[in-house]
SEVEX-107149 format. One record per residue (C-alpha): residue number from 0; residue in one letter; chain; x, y, z. Coordinates in Angstrom, 3 decimals, m for minus. Layout:
REM residues N
> NUM A A X Y Z
...
END
This chain:
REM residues 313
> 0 X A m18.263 17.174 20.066
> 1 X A m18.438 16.877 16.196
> 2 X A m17.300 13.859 14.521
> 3 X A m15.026 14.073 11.136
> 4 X A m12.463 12.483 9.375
> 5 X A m8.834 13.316 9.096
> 6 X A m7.775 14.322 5.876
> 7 X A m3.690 15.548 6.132
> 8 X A m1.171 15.869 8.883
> 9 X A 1.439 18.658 7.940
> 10 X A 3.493 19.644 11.202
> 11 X A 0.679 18.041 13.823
> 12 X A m2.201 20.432 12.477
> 13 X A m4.330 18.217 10.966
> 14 X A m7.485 19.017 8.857
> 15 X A m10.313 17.704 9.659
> 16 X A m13.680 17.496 7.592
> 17 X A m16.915 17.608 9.332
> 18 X A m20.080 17.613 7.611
> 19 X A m18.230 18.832 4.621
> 20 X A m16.561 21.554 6.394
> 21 X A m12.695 21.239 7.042
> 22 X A m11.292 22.780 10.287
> 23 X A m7.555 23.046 11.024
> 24 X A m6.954 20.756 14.679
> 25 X A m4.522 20.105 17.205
> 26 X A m4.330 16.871 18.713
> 27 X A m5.048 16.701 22.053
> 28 X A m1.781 15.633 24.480
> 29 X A m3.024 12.482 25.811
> 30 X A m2.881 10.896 22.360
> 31 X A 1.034 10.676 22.426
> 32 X A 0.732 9.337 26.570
> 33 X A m0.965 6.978 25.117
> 34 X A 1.367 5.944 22.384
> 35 X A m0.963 7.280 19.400
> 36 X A m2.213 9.872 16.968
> 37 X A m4.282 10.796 14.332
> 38 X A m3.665 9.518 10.789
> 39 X A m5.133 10.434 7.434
> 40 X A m8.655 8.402 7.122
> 41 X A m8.634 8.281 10.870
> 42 X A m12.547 9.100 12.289
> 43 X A m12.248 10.917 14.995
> 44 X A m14.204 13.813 17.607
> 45 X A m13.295 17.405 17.747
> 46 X A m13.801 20.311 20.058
> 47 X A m14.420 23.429 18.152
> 48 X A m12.595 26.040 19.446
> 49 X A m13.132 29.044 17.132
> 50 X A m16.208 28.443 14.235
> 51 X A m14.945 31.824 12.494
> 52 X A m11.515 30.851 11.917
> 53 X A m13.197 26.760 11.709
> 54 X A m10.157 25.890 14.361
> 55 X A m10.732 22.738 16.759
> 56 X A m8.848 19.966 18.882
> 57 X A m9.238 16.410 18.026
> 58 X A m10.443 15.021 21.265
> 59 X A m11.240 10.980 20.338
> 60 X A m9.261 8.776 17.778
> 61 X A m12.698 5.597 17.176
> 62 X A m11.478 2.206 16.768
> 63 X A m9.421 1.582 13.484
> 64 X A m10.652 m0.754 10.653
> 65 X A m7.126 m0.992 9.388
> 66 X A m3.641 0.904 9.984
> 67 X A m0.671 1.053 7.743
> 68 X A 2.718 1.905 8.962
> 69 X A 4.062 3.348 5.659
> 70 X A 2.684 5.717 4.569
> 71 X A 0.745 6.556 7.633
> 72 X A m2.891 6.046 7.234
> 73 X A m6.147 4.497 8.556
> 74 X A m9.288 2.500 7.658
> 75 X A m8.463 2.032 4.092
> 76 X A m11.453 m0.196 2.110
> 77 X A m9.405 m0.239 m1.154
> 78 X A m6.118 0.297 m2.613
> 79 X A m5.374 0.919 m6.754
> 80 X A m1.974 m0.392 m7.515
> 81 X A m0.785 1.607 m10.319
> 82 X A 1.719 m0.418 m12.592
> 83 X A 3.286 1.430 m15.023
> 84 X A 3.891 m0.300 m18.938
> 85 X A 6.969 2.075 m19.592
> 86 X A 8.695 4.521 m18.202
> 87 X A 9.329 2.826 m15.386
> 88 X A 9.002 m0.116 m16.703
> 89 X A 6.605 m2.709 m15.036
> 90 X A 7.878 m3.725 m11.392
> 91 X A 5.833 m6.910 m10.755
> 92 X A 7.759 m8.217 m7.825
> 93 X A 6.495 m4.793 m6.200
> 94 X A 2.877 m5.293 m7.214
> 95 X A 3.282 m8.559 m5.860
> 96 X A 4.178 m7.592 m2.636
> 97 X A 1.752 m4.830 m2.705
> 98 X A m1.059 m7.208 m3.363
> 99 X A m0.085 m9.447 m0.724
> 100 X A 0.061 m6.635 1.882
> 101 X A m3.335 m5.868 0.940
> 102 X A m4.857 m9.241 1.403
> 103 X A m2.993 m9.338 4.625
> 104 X A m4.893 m6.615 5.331
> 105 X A m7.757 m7.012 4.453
> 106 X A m7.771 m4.314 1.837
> 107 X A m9.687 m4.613 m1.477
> 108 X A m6.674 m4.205 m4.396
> 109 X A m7.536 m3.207 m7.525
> 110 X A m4.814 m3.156 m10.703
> 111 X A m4.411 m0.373 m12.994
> 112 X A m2.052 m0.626 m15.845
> 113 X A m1.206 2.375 m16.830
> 114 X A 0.659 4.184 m19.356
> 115 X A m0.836 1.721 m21.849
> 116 X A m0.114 3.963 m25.044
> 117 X A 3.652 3.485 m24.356
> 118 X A 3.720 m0.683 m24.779
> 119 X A 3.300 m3.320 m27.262
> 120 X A m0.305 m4.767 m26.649
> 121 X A 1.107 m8.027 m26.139
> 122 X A 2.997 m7.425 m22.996
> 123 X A m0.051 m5.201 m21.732
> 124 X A m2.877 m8.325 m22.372
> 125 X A m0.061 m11.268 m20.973
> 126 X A 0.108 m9.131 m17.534
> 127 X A m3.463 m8.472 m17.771
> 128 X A m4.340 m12.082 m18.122
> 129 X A m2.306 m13.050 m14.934
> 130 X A m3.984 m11.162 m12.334
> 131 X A m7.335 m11.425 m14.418
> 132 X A m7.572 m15.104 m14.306
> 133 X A m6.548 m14.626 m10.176
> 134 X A m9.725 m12.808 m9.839
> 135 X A m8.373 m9.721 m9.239
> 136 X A m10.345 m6.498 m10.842
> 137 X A m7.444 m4.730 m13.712
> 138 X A m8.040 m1.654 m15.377
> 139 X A m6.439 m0.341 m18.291
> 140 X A m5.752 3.477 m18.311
> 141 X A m3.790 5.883 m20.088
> 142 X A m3.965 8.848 m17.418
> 143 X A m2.608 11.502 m20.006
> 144 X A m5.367 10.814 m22.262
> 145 X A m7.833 10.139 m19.926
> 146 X A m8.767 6.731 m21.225
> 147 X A m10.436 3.808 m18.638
> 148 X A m10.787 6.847 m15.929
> 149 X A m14.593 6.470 m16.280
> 150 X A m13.942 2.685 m15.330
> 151 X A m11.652 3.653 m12.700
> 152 X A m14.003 6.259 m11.652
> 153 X A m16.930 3.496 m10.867
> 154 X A m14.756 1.702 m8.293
> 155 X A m14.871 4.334 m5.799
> 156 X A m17.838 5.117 m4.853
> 157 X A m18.716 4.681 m0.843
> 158 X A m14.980 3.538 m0.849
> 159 X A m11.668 5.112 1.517
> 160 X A m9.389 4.895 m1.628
> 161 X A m5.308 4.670 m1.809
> 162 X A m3.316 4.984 m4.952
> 163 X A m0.184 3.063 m4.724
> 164 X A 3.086 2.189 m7.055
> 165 X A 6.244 3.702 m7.659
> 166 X A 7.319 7.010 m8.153
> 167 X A 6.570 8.327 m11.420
> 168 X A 3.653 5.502 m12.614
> 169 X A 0.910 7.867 m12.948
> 170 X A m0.609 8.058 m9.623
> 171 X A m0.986 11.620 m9.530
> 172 X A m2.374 12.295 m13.210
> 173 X A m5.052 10.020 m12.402
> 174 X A m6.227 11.800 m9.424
> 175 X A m5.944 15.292 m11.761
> 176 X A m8.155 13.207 m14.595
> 177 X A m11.120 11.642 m12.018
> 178 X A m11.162 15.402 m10.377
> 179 X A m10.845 17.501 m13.858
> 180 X A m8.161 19.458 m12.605
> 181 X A m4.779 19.917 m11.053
> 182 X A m5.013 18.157 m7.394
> 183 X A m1.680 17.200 m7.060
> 184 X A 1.513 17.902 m7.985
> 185 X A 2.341 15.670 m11.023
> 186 X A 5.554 13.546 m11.387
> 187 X A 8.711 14.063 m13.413
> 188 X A 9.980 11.621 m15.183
> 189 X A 14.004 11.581 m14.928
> 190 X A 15.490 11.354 m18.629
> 191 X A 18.819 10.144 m17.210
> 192 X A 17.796 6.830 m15.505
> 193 X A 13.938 6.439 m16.494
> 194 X A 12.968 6.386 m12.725
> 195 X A 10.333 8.599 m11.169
> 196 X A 10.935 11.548 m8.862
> 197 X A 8.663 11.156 m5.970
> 198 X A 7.041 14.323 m5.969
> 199 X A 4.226 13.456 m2.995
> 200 X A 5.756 13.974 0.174
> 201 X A 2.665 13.234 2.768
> 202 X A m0.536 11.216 2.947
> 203 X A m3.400 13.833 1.220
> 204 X A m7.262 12.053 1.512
> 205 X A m9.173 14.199 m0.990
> 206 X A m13.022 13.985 m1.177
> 207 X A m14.375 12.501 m4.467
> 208 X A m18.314 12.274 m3.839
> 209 X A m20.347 11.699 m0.916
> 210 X A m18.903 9.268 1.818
> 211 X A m15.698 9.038 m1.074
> 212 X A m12.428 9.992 m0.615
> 213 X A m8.674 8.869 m2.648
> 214 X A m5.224 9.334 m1.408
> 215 X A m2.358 10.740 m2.555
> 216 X A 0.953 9.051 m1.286
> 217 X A 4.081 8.816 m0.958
> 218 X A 4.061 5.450 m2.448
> 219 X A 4.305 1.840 m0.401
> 220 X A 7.379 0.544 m1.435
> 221 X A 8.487 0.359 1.913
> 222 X A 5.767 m1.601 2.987
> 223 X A 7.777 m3.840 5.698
> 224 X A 5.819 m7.349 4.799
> 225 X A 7.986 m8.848 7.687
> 226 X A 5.291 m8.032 9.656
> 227 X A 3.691 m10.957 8.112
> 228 X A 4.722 m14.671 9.548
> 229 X A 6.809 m16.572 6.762
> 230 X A 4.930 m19.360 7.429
> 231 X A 1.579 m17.182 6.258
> 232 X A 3.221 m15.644 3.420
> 233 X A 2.032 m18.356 0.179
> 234 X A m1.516 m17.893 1.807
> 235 X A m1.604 m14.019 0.622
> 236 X A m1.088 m15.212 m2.870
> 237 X A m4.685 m16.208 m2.834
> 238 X A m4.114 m18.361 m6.087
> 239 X A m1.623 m20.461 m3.909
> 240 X A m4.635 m21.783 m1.303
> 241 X A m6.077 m24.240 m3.183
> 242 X A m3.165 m26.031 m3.403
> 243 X A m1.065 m25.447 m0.071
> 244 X A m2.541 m28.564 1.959
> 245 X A m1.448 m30.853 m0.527
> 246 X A 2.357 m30.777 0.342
> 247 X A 3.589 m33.267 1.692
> 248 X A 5.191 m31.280 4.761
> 249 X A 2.840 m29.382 6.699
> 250 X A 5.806 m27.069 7.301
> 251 X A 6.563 m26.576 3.774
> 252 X A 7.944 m23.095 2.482
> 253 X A 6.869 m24.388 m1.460
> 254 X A 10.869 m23.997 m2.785
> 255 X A 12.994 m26.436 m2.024
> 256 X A 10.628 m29.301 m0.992
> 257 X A 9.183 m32.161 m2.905
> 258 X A 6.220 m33.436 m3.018
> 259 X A 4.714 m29.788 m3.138
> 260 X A 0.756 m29.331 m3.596
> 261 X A 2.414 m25.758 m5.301
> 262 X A 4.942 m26.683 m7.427
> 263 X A 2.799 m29.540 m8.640
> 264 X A 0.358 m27.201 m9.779
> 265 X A 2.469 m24.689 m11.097
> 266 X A 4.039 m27.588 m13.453
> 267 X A 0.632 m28.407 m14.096
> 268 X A 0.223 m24.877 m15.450
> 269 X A m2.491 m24.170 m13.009
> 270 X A m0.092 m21.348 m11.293
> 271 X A 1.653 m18.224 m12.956
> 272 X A 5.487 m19.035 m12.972
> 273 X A 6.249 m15.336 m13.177
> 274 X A 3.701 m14.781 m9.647
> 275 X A 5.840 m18.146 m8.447
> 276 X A 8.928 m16.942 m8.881
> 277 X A 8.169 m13.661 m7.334
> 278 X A 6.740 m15.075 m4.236
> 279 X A 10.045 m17.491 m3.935
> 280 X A 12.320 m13.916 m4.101
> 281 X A 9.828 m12.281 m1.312
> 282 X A 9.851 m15.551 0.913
> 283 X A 13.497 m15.591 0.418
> 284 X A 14.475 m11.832 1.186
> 285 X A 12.140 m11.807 4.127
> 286 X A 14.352 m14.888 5.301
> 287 X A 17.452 m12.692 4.957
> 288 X A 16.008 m9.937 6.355
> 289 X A 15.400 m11.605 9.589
> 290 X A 18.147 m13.522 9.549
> 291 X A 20.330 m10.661 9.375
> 292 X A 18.001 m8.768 12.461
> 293 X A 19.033 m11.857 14.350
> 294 X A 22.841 m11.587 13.478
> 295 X A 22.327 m7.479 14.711
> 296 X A 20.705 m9.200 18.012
> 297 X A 23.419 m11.628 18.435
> 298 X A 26.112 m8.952 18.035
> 299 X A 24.532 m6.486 20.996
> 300 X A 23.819 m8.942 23.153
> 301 X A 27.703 m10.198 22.954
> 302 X A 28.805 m6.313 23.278
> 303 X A 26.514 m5.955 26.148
> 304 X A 27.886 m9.318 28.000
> 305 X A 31.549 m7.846 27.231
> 306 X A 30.895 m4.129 28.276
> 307 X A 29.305 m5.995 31.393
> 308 X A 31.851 m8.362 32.125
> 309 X A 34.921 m6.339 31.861
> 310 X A 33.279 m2.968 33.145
> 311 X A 33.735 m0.932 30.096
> 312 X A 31.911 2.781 30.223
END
């Protein structure tokens, strides 16, 4: 047995590097008996079946350090979160959410604005100082022109790296820039609505030094943060903590209340209104969200009762 990691899944053959050779694998059957398989950044033990043609079956999935849902992937120590200054515009209620997910995690984030040529320098240092002053690490980068890559570059060494953001940010370009040449397929722009075409269509873990590797994704706006408890959620915006068992109700959900060890300090200027306000439109869509997957549960239990009780086929 040889040990490796997964690198891409296209159609369940999966390559797999091992001691800096990559060998094309199968996964071996009991993995989906047993509710499972292999995932980009997964470690994992192969057979070799054929050195020539450097084929192999995966034979042992090791423990997981992490796991994301959407996009698949594994043991992640880091994730970039590429914002965009223009064209898209800046979603911050995404990188929001993204951050959160990450801490939930347990996942390193790291900020990138990007695109930086295309904005006022203004609106580029008053987002910069927000997640600066958090303690979060923010790079500014302007992928076309290569500028902050060398920064960029420093964070990921010895490090299981995912780019992240919407379609169109700049994800890709930067992955061309820290290789010096085309990796990926870069994204187009649309000139009719100014959103991005998401041109990545699967998880790709590329190798970037020794023991180094970045992903290519299909982006994590779908990350389902309802897998988080609502009553968790203010504890993921790590500037919140300080502050959270000061409210009066130990219950609180830092919106409507008074008496809030939150809202005090965000009067007191000690919180970011904008990072405020984006948590209370998270906390209150996840509240919708299962409110409405209760409704759904509500209404098929009541069809079930009336298919049962009046034998309908």
């Amino acid at each position: 047995m040889r040990k490796g990691i997964v690198l891409s899944n296209i159609s369940n053959l999966y390559k797999v590097e091992v001691e800096s050779a990559i060998y094309d694998c199968n996964a071996r059957g009991k993995f989906k008996s047993n509710d499972i398989s292999p995932v980009s950044g997964d470690l994992v033990d192969i057979e070799i079946t054929d050195e020539t043609k450097k084929a192999g079956v995966i034979t042992n999935i090791y423990e997981r350090k992490n796991y994301l849902k959407r996009p698949k992937m594994a043991n992640l120590t880091q994730i970039i979160l590429v914002v965009s200054m223009k064209l898209p515009k800046p979603d911050l209620e995404l990188l929001d959410k993204q951050l959160v997910y990450a801490e939930f995690l347990g996942i390193k984030p790291i900020i990138c604005l990007n695109k930086i040529d295309l904005e006022e320098n203004k609106k580029i240092e008053d987002i910069f100082k927000i997640y600066k002053d958090i303690g979060y690490d923010v790079i500014k980068t302007n992928a076309k022109e290569g500028l902050g890559v060398a920064e960029l570059r420093k964070f990921l060494k010895d490090n299981i790296t995912a780019f992240s953001g919407n379609s169109g940010v700049g994800k890709s370009t930067l992955i061309n820039d820290i290789f010096g040449k085309d990796m990926t397929q870069e994204g187009v722009i649309s000139n009719r609505n100014k959103r991005g075409k998401n041109t990545t269509t699967q998880v790709n873990l590329y190798k970037v030094g020794e023991n180094s590797y970045i992903a290519d994704t299909p982006g994590f706006s779908t990350f389902d943060i309802n897998e988080i408890p609502k009553e968790d959620l203010a504890q993921y915006f790590i500037e919140f903590r300080p502050y959270i068992g000061k409210c009066e109700y130990g219950d609180c959900s830092h919106i409507k209340e008074q008496n809030c060890g939150i809202k005090i300090a965000l009067e007191q200027g000690k919180i970011s209104r904008q990072r405020y306000e984006n948590y209370c439109k998270i906390e209150q869509r996840g509240r919708s969200i299962r409110s409405k997957k209760r409704t759904k549960g509500t209404h098929l239990k009541v069809c079930r009762d009336i298919k049962m009780r009046f034998d309908i086929k």
